[in-house]
C-alpha positions in Angstrom: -8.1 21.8 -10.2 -7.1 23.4 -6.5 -11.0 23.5 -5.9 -11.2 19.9 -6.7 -8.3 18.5 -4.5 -9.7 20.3 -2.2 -13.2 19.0 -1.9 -11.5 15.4 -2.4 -9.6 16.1 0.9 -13.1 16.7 2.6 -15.0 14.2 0.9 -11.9 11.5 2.4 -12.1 13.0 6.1 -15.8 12.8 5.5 -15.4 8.8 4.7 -13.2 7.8 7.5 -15.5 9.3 10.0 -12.5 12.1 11.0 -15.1 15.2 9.7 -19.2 16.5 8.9 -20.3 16.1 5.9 -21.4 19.8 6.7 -17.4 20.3 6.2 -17.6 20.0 2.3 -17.0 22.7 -0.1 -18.4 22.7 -2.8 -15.9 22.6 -6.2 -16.2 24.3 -9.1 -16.7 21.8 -11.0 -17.6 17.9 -9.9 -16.9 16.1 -12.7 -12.7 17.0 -12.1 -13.5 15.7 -8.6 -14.7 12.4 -9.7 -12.2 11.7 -12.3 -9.8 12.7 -9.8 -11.0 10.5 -7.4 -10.8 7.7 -9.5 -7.2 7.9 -11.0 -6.3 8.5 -7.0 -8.0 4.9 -6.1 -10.8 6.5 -3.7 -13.8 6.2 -6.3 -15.3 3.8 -4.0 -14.5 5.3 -0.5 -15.5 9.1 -1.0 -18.9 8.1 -2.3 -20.3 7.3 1.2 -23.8 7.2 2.3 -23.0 10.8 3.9 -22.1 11.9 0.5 -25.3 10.3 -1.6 -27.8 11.6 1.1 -26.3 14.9 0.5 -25.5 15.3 -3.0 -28.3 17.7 -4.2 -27.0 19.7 -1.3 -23.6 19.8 -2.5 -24.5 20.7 -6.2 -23.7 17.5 -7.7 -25.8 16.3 -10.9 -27.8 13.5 -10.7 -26.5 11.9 -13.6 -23.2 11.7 -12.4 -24.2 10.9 -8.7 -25.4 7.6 -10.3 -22.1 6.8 -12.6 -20.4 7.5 -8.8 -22.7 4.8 -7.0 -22.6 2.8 -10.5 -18.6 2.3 -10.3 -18.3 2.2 -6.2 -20.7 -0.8 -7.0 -18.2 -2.0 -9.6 -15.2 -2.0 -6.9 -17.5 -3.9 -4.2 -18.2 -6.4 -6.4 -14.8 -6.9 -7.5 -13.6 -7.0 -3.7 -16.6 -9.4 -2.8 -15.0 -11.6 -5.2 -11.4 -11.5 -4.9 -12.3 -11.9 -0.7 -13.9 -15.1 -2.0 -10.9 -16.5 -4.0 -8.5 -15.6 -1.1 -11.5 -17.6 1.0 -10.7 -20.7 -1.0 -6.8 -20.2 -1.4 -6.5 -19.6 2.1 -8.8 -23.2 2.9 -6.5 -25.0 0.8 -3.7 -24.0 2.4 -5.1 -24.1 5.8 -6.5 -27.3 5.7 -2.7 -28.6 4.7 -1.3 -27.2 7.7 -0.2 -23.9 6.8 -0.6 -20.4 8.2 -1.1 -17.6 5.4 -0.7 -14.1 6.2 -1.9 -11.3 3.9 0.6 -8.9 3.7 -0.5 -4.8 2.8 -4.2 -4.5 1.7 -6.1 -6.9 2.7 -4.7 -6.4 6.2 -5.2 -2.6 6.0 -8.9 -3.2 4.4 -10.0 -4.4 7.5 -9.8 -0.9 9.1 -11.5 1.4 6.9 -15.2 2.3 8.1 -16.3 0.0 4.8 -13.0 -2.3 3.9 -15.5 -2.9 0.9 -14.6 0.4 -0.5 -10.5 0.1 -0.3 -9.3 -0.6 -3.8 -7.4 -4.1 -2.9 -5.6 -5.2 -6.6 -4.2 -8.7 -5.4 -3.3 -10.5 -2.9 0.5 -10.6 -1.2 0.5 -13.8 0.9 3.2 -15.4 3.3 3.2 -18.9 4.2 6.4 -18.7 6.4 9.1 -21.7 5.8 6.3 -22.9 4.0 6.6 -21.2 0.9 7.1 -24.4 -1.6 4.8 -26.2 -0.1 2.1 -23.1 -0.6 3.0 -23.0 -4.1 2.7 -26.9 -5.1 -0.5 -27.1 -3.2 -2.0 -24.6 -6.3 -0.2 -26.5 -8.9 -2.4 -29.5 -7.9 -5.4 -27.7 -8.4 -4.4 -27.2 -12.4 -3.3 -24.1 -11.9 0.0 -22.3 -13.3 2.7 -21.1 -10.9 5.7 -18.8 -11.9 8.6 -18.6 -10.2 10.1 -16.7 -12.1 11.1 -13.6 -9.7 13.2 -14.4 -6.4 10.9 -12.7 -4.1 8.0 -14.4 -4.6 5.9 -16.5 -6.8 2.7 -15.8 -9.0 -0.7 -17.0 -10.3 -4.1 -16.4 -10.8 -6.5 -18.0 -8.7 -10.1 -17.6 -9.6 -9.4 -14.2 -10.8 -7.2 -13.1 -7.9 -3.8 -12.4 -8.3 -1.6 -13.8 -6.1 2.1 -12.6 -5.3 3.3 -15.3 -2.9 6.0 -14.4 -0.3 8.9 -16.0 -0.7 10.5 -13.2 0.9 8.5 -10.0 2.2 11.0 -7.0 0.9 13.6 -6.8 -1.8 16.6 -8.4 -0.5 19.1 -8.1 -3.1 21.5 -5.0 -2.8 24.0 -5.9 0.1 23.3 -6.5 3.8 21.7 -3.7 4.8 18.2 -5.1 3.0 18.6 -8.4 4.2 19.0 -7.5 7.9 15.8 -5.8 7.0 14.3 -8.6 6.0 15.4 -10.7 9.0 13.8 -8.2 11.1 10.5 -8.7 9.1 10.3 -12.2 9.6 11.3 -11.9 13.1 8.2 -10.1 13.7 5.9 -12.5 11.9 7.5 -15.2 14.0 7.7 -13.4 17.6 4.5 -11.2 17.8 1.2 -12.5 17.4 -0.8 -12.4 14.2 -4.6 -11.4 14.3 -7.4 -13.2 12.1 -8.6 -11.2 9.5 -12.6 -11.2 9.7 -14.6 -13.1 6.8 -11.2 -15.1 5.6 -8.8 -17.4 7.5 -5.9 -15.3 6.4 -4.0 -13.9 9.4 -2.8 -10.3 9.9 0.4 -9.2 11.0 1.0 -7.1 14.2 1.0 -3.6 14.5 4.2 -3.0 14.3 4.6 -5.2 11.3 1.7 -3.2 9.6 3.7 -0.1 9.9 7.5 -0.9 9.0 6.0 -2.3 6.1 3.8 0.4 4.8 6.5 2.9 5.1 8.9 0.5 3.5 6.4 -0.4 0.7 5.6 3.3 0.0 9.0 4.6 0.2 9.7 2.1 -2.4 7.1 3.0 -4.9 8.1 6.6 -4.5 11.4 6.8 -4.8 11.7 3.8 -7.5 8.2 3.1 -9.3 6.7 6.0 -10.3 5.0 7.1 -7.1 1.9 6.1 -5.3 -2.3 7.7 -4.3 -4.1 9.1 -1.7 -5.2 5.8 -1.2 -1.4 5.1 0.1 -1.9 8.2 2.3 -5.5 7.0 3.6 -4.2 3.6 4.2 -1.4 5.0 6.5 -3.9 7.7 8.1 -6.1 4.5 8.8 -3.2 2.4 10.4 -2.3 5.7 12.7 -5.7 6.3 14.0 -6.2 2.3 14.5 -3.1 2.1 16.4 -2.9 5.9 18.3 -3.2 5.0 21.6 -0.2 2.1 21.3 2.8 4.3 22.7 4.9 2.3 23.2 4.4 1.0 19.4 5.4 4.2 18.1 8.4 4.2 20.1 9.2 1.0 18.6 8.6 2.0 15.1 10.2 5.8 15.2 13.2 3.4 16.1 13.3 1.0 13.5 12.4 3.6 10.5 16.1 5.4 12.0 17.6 2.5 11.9 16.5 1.1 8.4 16.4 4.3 6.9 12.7 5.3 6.2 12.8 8.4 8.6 12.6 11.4 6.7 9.3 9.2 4.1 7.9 8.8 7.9 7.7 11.6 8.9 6.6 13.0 5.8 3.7 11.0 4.7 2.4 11.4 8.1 2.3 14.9 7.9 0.5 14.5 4.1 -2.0 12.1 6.2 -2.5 14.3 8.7 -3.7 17.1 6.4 -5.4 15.0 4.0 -7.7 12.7 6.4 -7.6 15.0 9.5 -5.9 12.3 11.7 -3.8 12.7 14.5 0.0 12.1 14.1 0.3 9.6 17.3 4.2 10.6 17.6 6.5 13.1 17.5 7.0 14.3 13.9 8.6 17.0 12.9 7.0 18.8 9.9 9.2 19.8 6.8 7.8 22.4 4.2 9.5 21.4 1.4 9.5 17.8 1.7 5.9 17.6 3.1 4.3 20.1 0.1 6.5 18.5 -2.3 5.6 15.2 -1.8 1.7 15.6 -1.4 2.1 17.6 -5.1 3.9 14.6 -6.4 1.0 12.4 -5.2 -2.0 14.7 -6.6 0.2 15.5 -10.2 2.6 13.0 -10.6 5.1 13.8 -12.8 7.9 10.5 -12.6 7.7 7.3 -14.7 5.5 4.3 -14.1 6.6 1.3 -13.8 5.0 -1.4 -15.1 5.7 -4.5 -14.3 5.9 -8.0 -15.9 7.3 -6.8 -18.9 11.1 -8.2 -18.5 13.7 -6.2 -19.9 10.8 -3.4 -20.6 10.5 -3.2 -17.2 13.7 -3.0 -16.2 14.8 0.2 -18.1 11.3 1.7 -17.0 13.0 1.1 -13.4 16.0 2.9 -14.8 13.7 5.7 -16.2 11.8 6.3 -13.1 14.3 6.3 -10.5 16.3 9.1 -12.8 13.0 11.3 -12.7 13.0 10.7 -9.3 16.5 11.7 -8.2 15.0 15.0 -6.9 13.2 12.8 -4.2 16.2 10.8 -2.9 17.6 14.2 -1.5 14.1 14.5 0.6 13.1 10.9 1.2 16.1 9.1 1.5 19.2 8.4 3.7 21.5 7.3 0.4 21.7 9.4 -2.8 20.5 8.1 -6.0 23.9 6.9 -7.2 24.6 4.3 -4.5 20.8 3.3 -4.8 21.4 2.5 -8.6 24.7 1.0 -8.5 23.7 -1.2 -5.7 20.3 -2.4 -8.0 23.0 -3.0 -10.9 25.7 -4.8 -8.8 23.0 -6.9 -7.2 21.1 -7.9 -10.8 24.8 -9.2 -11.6 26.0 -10.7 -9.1 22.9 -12.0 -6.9 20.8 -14.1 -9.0 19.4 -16.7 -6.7 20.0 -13.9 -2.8 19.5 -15.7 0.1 19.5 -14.4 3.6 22.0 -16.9 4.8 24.3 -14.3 2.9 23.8 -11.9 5.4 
């Protein structure tokens, strides 16, 4: 299994253009590198043109070189088509006057060598103070809407999955998360947002991009299980798009101390770093038992998944995950697991309907 991660690694530097394809070693067995590849969610992004044009070189069977092309054909399809729902969804509501922002992967998409080959499972929009209006303008083209959670709405359009944005993070759990959330907003409203080429959905700003990557992840990890390498390429992607913004990584090293994502920070971008072969564009101090523990956890997993849409189900699969997870809290985390999980409970009871005029 070592031989395979490790030939994963260089078939990922290999795709983002950070190394040779000269650079592969060859694994002792390809098959464990493909399947690996595909539970990791970079099936489609290590089988680049480098790769195919080289595979005979490398050892790897021709039968399975073909099932590799076969399924990165089946994830470019599949992103073809959701990018032509979010095409129509993001017509209707820009031809009513709105401005929708795609929020995680289909902004990060844009920066991969091929944004055809990043895995993109649906679509998180925000529409601003124009969240309502977003969600009725669906309902009148015959299509369900559920409201159901506070953060955001949900429905299927065309086959693309849409979790609209009511609010951007999880803002239930006292004020700390909803001064968060503020600051989110405050960034979608003060810096300028960037179109997204071949949809009319805007992309937030750099800084933006970051927070909530870090945010996102650090979430997953501590509380849903855990998350890929394509997590870690997406952030190696965002730090060699942005590396020569100094003064944005001032910015961000900043906010992640003062909300609390420091320590994740510091230690996905060292996982980044050795996985895609990109430059750290800050300061970042390098941990050994945080940084080896967490790129283990990403390659074997060993915590809960969470599912989700499964009510109460879901709920004590939370509960489940975040216990296997309380080793990670004492690396990743500013508060211990305790105060995470009694804040989640207090907040279930007593915040049903949060608002950040609470704050």
């Amino acid at each position: 299994m070592e031989s395979a991660i490790e030939t994963l690694f260089d078939l990922i530097r290999v795709a983002l253009g950070n190394a040779e394809w000269s650079s592969i070693r060859k694994p002792d067995d390809w098959k464990s590198v493909y399947n690996l590849s595909k539970r990791q969610g970079v099936l489609a992004l290590v089988c680049s043109e480098d790769f195919i044009s080289h595979a005979q070189e490398l050892g790897l069977d021709w039968m399975l070189l073909y099932e590799w092309i076969g399924q990165r054909t089946v994830v470019e399809d599949t992103n073809r088509a959701k990018l032509s729902a979010a095409n129509k969804l993001a017509n209707l509501w820009v031809e009513s006057g709105l401005r929708p922002v795609a929020l995680k992967g289909f902004s990060y998409a844009q920066y991969y060598p091929e944004p055809l080959h990043r895995v993109c499972s649906d679509l998180d929009s925000y529409l601003f103070d124009r969240w309502e209006d977003g969600n009725r303008l669906v309902e009148q083209q015959g299509i369900e809407v559920s409201r159901s959670y506070y953060k955001n709405s949900s429905f299927d359009f065309h086959g693309l999955f849409v979790e609209n944005h009511r609010f951007c993070s999880p803002i239930r759990g006292g004020k700390h998360r909803k001064s968060y959330e503020g600051f989110l907003q405050s960034l979608l409203s003060s810096q300028p947002c960037s179109v997204i080429a071949g949809i009319p959905f805007l992309s937030p700003s750099p800084l933006f991009n970051c927070l909530f990557f870090i945010s996102h992840a650090q979430n997953h990890f501590l509380n849903e299980g855990g998350i890929q390498l394509r997590h870690v390429c997406d952030w190696g992607v965002l730090m060699k798009t942005y590396q020569e913004d100094s003064k944005l990584w001032e910015q961000f090293l900043d906010n992640c101390g003062q909300f609390g994502f420091l320590k994740f920070a510091y230690s996905i971008s060292q996982v980044s770093c050795r996985v895609c072969s990109v430059k750290i564009p800050f300061d970042c101090p390098s941990n050994d038992e945080s940084d080896f523990a967490l790129l283990k956890e990403i390659v074997n997993p060993t915590c809960v998944q969470v599912e989700f849409s499964k009510g109460w189900q879901t709920r004590w699969l939370l509960v489940k995950s975040m216990w296997g997870s309380r080793w990670k809290y004492k690396l990743y985390s500013e508060q211990n697991i305790l105060t995470t999980f009694l804040q989640m409970v207090g907040a279930f009871v007593l915040e049903r309907h949060p608002s950040l005029d609470d704050h």
